[in-house]
PyMOL Python script that loads the backbone (N, CA, C, O; Angstrom):
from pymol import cmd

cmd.read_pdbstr("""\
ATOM      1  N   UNK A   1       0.851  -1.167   0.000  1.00  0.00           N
ATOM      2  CA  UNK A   1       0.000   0.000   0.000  1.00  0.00           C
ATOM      3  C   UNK A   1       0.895   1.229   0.000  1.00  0.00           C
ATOM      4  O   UNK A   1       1.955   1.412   0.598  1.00  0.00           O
ATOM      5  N   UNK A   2       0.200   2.041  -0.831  1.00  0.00           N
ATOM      6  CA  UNK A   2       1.256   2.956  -0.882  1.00  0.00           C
ATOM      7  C   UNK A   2       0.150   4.579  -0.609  1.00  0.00           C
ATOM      8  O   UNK A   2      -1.046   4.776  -0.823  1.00  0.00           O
ATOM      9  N   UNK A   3       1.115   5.367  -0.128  1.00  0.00           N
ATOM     10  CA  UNK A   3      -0.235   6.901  -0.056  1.00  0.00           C
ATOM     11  C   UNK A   3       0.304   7.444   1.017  1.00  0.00           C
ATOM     12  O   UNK A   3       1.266   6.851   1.505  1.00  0.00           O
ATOM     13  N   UNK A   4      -0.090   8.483   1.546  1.00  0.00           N
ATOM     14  CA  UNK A   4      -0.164   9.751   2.916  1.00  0.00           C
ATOM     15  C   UNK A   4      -0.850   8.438   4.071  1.00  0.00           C
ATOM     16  O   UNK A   4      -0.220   8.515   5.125  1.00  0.00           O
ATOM     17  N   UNK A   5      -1.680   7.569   4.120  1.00  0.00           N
ATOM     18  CA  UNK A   5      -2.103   6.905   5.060  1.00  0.00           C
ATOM     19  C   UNK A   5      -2.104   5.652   5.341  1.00  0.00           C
ATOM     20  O   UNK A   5      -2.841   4.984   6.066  1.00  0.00           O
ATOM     21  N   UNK A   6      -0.822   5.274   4.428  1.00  0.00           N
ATOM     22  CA  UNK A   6      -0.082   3.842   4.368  1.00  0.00           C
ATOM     23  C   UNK A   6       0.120   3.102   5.124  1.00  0.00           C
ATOM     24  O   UNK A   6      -0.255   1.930   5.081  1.00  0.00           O
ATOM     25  N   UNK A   7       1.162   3.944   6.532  1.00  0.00           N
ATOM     26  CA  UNK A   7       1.419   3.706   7.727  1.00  0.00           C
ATOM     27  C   UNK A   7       0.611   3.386   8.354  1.00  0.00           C
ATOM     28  O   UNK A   7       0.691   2.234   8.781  1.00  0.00           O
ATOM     29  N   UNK A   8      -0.945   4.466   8.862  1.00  0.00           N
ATOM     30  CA  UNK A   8      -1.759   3.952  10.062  1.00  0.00           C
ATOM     31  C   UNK A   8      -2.822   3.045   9.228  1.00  0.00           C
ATOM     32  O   UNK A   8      -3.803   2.702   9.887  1.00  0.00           O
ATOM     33  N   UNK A   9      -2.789   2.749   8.320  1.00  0.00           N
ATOM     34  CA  UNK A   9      -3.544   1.540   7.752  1.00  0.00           C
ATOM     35  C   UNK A   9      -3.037   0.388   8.317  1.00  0.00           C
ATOM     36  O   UNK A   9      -3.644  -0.321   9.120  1.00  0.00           O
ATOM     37  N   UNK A  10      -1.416   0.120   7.702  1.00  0.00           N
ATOM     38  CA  UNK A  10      -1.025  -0.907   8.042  1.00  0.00           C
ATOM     39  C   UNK A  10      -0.984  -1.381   9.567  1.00  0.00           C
ATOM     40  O   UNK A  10      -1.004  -2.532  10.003  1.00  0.00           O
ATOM     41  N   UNK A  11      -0.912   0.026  10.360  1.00  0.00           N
ATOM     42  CA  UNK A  11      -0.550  -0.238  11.596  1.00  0.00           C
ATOM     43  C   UNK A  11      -2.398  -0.921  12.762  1.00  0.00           C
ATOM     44  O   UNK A  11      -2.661  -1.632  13.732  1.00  0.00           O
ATOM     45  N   UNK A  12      -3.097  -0.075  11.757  1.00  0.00           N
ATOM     46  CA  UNK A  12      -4.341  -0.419  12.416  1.00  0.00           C
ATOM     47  C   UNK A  12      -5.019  -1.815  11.358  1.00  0.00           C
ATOM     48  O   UNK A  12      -6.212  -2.087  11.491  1.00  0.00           O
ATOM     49  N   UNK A  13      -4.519  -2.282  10.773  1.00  0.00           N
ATOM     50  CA  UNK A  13      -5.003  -3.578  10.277  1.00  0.00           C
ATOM     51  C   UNK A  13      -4.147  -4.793  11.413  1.00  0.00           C
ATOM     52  O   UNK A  13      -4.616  -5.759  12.015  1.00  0.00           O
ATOM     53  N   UNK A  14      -2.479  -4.142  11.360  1.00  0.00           N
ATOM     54  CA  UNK A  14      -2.111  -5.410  12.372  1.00  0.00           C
ATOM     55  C   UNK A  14      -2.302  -5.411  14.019  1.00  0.00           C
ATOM     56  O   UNK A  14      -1.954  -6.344  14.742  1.00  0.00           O
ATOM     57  N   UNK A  15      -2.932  -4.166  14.475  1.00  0.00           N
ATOM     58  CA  UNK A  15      -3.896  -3.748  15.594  1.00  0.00           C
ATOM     59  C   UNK A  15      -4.945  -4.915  15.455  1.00  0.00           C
ATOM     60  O   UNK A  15      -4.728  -5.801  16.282  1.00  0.00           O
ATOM     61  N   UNK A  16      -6.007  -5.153  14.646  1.00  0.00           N
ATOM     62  CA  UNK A  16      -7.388  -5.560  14.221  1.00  0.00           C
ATOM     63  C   UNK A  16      -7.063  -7.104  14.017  1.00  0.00           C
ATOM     64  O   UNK A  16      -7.958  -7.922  14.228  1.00  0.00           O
ATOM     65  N   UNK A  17      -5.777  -7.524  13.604  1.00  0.00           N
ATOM     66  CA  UNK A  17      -5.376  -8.667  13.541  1.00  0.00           C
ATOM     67  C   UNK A  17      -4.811  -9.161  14.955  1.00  0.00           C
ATOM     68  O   UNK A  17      -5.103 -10.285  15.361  1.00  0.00           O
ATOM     69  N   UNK A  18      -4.181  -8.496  15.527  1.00  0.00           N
ATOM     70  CA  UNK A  18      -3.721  -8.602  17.320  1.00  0.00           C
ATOM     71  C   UNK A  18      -4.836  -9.136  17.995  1.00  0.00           C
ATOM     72  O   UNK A  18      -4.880 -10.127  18.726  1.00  0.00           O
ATOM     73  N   UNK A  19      -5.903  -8.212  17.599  1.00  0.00           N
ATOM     74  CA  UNK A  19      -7.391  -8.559  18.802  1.00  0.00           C
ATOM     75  C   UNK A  19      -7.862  -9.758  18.011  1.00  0.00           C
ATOM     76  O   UNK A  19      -8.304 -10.762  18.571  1.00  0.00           O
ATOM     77  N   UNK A  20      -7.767  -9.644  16.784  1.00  0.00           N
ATOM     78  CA  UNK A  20      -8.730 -11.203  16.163  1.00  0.00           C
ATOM     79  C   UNK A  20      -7.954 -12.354  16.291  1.00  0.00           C
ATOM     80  O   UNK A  20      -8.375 -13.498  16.123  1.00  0.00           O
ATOM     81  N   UNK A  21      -6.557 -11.967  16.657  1.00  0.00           N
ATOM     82  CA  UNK A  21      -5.715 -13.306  17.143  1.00  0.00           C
ATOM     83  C   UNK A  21      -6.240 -13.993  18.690  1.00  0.00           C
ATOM     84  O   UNK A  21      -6.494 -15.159  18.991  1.00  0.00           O
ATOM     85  N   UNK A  22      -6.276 -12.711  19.504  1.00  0.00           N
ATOM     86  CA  UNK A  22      -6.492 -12.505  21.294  1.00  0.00           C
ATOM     87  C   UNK A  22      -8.099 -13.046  21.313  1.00  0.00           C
ATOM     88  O   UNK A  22      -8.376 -13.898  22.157  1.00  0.00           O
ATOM     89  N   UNK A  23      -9.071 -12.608  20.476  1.00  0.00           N
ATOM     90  CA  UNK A  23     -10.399 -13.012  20.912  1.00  0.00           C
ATOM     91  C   UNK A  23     -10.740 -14.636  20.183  1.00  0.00           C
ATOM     92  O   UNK A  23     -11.747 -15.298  20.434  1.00  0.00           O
ATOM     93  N   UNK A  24      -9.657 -15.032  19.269  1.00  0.00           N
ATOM     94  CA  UNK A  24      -9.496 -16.508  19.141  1.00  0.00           C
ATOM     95  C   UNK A  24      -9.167 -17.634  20.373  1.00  0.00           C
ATOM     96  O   UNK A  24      -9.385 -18.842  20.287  1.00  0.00           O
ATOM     97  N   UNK A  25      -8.577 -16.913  21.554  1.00  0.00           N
ATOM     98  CA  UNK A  25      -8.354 -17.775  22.113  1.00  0.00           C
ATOM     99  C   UNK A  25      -9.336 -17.095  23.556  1.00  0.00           C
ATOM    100  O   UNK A  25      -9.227 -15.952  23.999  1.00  0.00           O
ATOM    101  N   UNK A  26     -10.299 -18.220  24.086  1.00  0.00           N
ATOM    102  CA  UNK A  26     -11.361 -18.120  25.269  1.00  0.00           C
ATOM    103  C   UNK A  26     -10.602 -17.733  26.695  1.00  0.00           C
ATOM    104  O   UNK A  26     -11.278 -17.367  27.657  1.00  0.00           O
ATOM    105  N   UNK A  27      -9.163 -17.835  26.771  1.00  0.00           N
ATOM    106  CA  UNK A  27      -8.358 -17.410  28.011  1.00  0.00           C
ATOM    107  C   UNK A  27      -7.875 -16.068  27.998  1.00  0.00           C
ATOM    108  O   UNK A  27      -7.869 -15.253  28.922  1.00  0.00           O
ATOM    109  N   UNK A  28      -7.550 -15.972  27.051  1.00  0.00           N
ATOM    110  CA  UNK A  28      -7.524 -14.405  26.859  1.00  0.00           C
ATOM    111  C   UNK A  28      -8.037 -13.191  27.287  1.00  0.00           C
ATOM    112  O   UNK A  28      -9.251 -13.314  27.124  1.00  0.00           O
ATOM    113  N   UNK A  29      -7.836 -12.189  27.699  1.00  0.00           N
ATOM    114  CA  UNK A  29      -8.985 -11.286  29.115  1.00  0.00           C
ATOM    115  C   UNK A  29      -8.477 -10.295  28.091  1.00  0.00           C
ATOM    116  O   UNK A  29      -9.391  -9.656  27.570  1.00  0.00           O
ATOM    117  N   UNK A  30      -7.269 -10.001  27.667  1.00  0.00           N
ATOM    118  CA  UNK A  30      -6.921  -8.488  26.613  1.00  0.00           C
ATOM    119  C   UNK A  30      -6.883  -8.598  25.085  1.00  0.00           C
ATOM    120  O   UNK A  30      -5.904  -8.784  24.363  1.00  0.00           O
ATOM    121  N   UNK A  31      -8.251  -8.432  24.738  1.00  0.00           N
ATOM    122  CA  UNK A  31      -8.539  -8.938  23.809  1.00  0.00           C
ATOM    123  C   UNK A  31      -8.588  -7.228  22.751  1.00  0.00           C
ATOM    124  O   UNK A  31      -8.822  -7.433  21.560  1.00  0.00           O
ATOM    125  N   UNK A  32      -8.431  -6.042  23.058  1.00  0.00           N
ATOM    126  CA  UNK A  32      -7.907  -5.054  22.381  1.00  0.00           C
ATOM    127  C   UNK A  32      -8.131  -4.111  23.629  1.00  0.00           C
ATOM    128  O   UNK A  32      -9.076  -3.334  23.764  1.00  0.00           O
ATOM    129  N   UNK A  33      -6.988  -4.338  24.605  1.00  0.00           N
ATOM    130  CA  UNK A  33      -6.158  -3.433  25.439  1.00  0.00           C
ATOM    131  C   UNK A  33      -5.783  -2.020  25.344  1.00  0.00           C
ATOM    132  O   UNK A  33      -5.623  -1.364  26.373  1.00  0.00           O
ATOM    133  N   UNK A  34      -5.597  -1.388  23.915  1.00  0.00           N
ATOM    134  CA  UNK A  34      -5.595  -0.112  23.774  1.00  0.00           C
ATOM    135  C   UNK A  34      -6.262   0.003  22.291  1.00  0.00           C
ATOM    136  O   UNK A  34      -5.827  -0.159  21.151  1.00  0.00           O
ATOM    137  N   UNK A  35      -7.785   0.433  22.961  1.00  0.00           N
ATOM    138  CA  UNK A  35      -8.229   1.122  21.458  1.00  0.00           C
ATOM    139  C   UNK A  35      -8.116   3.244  21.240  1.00  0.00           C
ATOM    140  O   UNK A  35      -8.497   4.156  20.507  1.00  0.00           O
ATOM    141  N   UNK A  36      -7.413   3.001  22.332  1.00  0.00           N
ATOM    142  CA  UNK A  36      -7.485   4.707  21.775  1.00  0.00           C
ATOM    143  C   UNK A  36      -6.029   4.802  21.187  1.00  0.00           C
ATOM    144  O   UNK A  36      -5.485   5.822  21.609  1.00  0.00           O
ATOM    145  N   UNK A  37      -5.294   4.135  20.424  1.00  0.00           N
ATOM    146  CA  UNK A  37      -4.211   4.197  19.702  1.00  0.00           C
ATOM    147  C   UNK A  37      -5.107   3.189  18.436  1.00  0.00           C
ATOM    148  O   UNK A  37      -4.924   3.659  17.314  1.00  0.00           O
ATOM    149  N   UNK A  38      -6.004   1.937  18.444  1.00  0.00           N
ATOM    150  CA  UNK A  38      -6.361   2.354  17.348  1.00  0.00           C
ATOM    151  C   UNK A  38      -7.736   3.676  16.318  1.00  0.00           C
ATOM    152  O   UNK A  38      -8.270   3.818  15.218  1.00  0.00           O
ATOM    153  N   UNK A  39      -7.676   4.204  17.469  1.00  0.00           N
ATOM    154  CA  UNK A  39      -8.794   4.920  17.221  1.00  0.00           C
ATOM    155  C   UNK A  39      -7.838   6.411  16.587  1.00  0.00           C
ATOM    156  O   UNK A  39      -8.288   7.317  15.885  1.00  0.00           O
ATOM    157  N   UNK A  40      -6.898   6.308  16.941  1.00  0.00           N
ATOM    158  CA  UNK A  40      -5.722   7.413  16.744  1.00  0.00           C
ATOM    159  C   UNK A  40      -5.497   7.156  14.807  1.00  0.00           C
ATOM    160  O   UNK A  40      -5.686   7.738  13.739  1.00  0.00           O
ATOM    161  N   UNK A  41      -4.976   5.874  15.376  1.00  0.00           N
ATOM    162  CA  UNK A  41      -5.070   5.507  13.647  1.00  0.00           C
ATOM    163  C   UNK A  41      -5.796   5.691  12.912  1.00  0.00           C
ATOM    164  O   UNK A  41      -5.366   6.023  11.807  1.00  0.00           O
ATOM    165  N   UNK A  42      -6.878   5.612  13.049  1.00  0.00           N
ATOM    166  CA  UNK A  42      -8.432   5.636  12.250  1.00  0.00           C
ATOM    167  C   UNK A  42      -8.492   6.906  12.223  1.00  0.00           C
ATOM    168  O   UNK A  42      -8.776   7.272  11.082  1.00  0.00           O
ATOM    169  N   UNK A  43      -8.335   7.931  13.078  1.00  0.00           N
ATOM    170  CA  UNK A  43      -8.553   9.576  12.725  1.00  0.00           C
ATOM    171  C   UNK A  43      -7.563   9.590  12.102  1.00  0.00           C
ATOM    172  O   UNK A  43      -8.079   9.963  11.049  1.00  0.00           O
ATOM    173  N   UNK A  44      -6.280   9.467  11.807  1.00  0.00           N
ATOM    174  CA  UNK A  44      -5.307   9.955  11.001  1.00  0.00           C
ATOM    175  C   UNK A  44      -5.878   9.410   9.436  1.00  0.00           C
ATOM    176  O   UNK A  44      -6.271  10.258   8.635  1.00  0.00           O
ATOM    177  N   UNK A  45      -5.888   8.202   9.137  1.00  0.00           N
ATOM    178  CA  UNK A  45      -6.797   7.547   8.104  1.00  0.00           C
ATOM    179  C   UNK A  45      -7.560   8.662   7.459  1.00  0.00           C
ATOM    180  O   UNK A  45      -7.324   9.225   6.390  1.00  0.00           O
ATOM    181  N   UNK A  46      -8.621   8.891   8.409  1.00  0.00           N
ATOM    182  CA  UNK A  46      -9.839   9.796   8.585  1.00  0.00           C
ATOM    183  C   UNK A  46      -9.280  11.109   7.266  1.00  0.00           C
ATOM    184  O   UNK A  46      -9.561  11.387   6.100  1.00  0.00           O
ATOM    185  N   UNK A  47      -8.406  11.579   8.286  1.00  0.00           N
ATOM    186  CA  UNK A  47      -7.956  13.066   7.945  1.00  0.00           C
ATOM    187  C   UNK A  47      -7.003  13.020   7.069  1.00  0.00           C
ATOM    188  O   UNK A  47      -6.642  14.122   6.655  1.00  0.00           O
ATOM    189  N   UNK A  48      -6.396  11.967   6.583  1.00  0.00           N
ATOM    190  CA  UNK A  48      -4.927  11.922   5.302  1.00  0.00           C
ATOM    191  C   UNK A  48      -5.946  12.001   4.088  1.00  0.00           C
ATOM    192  O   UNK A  48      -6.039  12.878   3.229  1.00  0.00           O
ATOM    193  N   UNK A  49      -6.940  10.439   4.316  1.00  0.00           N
ATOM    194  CA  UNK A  49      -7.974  10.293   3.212  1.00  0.00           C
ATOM    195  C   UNK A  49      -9.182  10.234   3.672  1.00  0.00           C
ATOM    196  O   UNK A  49      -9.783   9.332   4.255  1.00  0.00           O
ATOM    197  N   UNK A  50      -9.620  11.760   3.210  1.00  0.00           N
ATOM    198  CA  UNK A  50     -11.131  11.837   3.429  1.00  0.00           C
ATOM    199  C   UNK A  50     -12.146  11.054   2.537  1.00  0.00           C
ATOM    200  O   UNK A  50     -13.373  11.027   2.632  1.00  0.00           O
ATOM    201  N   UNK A  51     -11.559  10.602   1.901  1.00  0.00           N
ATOM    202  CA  UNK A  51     -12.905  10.049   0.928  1.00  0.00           C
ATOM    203  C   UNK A  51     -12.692   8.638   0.796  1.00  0.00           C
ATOM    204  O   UNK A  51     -13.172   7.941  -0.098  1.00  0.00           O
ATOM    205  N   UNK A  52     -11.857   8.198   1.846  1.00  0.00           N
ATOM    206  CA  UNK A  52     -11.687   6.324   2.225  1.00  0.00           C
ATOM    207  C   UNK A  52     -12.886   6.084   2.693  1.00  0.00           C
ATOM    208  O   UNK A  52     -13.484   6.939   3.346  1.00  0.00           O
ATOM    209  N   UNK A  53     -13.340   5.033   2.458  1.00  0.00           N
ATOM    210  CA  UNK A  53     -14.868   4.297   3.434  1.00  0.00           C
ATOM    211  C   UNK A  53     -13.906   3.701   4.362  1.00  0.00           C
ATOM    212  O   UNK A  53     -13.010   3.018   3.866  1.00  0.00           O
ATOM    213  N   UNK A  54     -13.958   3.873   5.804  1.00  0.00           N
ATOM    214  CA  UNK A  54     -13.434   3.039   7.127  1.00  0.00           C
ATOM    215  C   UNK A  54     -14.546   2.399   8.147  1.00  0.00           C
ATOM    216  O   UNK A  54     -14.416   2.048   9.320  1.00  0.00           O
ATOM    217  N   UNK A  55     -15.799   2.372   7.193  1.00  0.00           N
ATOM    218  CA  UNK A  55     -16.856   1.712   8.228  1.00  0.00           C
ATOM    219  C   UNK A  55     -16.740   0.710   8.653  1.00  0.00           C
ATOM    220  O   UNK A  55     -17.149   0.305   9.741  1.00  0.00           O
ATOM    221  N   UNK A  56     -15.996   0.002   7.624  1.00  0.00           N
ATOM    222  CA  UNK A  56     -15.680  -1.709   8.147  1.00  0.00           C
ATOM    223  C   UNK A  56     -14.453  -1.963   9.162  1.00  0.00           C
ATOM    224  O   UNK A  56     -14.380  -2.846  10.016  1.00  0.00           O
ATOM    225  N   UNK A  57     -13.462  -0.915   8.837  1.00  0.00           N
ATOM    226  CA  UNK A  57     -12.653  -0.880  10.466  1.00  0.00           C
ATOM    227  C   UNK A  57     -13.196  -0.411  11.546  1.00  0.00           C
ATOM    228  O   UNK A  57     -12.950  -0.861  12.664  1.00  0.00           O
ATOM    229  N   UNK A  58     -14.078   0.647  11.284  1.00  0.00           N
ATOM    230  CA  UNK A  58     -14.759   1.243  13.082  1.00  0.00           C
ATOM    231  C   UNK A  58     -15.566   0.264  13.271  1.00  0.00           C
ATOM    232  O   UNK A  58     -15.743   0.098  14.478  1.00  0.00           O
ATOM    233  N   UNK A  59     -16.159  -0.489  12.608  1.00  0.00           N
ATOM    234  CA  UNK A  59     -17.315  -1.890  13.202  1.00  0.00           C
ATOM    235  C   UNK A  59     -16.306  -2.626  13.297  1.00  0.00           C
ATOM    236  O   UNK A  59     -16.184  -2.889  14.494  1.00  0.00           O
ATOM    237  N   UNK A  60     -15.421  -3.163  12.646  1.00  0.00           N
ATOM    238  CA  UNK A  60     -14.755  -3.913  13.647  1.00  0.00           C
ATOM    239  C   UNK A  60     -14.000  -3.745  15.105  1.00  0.00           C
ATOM    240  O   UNK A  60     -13.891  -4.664  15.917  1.00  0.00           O
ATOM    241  N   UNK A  61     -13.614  -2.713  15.247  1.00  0.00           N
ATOM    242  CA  UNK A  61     -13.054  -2.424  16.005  1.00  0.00           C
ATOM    243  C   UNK A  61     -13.823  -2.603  17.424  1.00  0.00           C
ATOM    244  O   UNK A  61     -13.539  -3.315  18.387  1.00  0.00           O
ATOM    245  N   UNK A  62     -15.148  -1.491  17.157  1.00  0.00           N
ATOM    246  CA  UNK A  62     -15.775  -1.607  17.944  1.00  0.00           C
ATOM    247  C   UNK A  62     -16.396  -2.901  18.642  1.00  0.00           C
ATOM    248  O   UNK A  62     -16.964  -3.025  19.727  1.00  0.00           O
ATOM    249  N   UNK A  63     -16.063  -3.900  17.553  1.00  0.00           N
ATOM    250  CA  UNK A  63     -16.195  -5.566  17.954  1.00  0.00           C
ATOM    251  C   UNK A  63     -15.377  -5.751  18.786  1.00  0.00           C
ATOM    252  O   UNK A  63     -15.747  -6.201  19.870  1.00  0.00           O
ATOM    253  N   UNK A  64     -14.350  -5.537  18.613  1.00  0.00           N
ATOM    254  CA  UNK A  64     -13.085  -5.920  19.617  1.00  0.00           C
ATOM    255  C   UNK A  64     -13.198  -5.107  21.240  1.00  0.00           C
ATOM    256  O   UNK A  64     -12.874  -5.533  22.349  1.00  0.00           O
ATOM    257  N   UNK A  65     -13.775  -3.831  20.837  1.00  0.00           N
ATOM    258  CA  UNK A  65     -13.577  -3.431  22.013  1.00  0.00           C
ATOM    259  C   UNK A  65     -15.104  -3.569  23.271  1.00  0.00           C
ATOM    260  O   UNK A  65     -15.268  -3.150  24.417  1.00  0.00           O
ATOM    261  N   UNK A  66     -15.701  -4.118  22.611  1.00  0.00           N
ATOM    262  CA  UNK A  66     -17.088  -4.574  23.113  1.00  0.00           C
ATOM    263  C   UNK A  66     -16.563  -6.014  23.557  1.00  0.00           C
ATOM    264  O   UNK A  66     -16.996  -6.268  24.681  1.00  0.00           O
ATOM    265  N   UNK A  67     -15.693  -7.139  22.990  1.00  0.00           N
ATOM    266  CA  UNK A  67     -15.458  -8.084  23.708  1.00  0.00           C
ATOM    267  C   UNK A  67     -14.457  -7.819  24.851  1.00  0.00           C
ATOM    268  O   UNK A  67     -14.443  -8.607  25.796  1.00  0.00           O
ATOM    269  N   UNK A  68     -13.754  -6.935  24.833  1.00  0.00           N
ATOM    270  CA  UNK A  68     -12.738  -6.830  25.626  1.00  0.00           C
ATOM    271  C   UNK A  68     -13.147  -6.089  26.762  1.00  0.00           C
ATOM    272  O   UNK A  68     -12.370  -6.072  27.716  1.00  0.00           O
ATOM    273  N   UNK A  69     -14.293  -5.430  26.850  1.00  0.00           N
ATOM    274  CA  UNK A  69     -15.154  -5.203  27.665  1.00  0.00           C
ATOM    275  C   UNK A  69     -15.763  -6.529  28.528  1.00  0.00           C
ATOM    276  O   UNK A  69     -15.717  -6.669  29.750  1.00  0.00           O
ATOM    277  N   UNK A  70     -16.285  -7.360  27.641  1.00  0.00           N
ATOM    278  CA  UNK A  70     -17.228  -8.602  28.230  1.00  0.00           C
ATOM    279  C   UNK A  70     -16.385  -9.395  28.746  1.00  0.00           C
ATOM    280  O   UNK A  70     -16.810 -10.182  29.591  1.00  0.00           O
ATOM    281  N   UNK A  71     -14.931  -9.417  28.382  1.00  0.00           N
ATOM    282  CA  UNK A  71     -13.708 -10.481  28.871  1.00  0.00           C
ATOM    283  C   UNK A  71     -13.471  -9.877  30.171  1.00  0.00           C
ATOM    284  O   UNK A  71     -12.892 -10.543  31.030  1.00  0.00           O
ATOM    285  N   UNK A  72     -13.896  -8.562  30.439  1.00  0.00           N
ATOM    286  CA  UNK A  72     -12.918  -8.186  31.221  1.00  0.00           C
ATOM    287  C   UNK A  72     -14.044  -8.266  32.868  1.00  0.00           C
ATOM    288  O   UNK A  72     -13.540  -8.124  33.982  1.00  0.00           O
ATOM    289  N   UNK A  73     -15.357  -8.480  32.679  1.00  0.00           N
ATOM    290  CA  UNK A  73     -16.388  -8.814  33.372  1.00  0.00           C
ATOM    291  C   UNK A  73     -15.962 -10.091  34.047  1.00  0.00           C
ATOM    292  O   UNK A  73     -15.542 -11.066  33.423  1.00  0.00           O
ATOM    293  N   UNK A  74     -16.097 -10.032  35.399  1.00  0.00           N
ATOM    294  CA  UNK A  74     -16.214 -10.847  36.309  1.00  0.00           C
ATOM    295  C   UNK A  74     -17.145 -12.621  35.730  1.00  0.00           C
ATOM    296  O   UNK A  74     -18.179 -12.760  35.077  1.00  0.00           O
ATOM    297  N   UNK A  75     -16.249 -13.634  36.301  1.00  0.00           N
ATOM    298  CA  UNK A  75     -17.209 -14.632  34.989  1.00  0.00           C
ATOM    299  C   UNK A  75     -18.183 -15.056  36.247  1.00  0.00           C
ATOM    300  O   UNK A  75     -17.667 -15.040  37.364  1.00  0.00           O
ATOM    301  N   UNK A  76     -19.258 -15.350  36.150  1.00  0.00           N
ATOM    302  CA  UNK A  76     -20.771 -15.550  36.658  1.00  0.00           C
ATOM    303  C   UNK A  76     -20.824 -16.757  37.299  1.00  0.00           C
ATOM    304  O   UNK A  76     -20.955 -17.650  36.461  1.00  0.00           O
ATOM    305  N   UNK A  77     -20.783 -17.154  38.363  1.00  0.00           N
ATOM    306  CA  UNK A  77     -20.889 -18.243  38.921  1.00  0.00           C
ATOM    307  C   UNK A  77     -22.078 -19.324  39.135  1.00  0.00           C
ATOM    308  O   UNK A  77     -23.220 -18.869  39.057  1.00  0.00           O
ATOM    309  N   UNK A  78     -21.968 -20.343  39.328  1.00  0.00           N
ATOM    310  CA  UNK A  78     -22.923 -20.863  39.064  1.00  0.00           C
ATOM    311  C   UNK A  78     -24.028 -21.082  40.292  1.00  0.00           C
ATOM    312  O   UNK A  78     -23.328 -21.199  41.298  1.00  0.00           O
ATOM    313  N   UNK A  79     -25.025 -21.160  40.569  1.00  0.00           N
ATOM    314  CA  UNK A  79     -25.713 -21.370  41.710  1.00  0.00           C
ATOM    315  C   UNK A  79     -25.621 -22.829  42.484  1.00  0.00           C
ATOM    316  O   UNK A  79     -25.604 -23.978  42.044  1.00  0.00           O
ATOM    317  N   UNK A  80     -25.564 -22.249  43.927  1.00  0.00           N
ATOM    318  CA  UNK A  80     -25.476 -24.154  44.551  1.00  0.00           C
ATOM    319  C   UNK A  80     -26.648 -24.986  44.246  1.00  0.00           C
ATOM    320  O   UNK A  80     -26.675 -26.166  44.594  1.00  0.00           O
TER     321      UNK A  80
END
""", "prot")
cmd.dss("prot")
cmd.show_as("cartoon", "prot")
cmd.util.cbc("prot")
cmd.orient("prot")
């Protein structure tokens, strides 16, 4: 890939690949640990190329960071 937004592409695809590696495995609790660095990426994206579609990275993302939320929830015990 080549362009002004080469870098935080690449960097926020192997971000998106980190968490889809982490939410592959059920032991895993940090399943996307810092989304405000990829969210950093995605505004730079944003603002290099305005006329990129990035809907399919902010929904994903927001996947990741909605599980990493639910991982990070106390797990529910069972009743005696």
């Amino acid at each position: 890939m080549h362009g002004p937004a080469a870098e935080d592409t690449t960097n926020l695809e192997t971000f998106l690949i980190a968490a889809h590696d982490a939410d592959a495995h059920p032991d895993e609790l940090n399943v996307c640990p810092n989304a405000a660095l990829a969210q950093t990426f995605l505004g730079n994206i944003r603002q290099l190329q305005p006329k990129w579609n990035v809907v399919q990275y902010h929904q994903e993302m927001a996947f990741y960071v909605q599980e990493h939320k639910r991982c990070q929830q106390p797990a529910a015990t069972a009743a005696p």
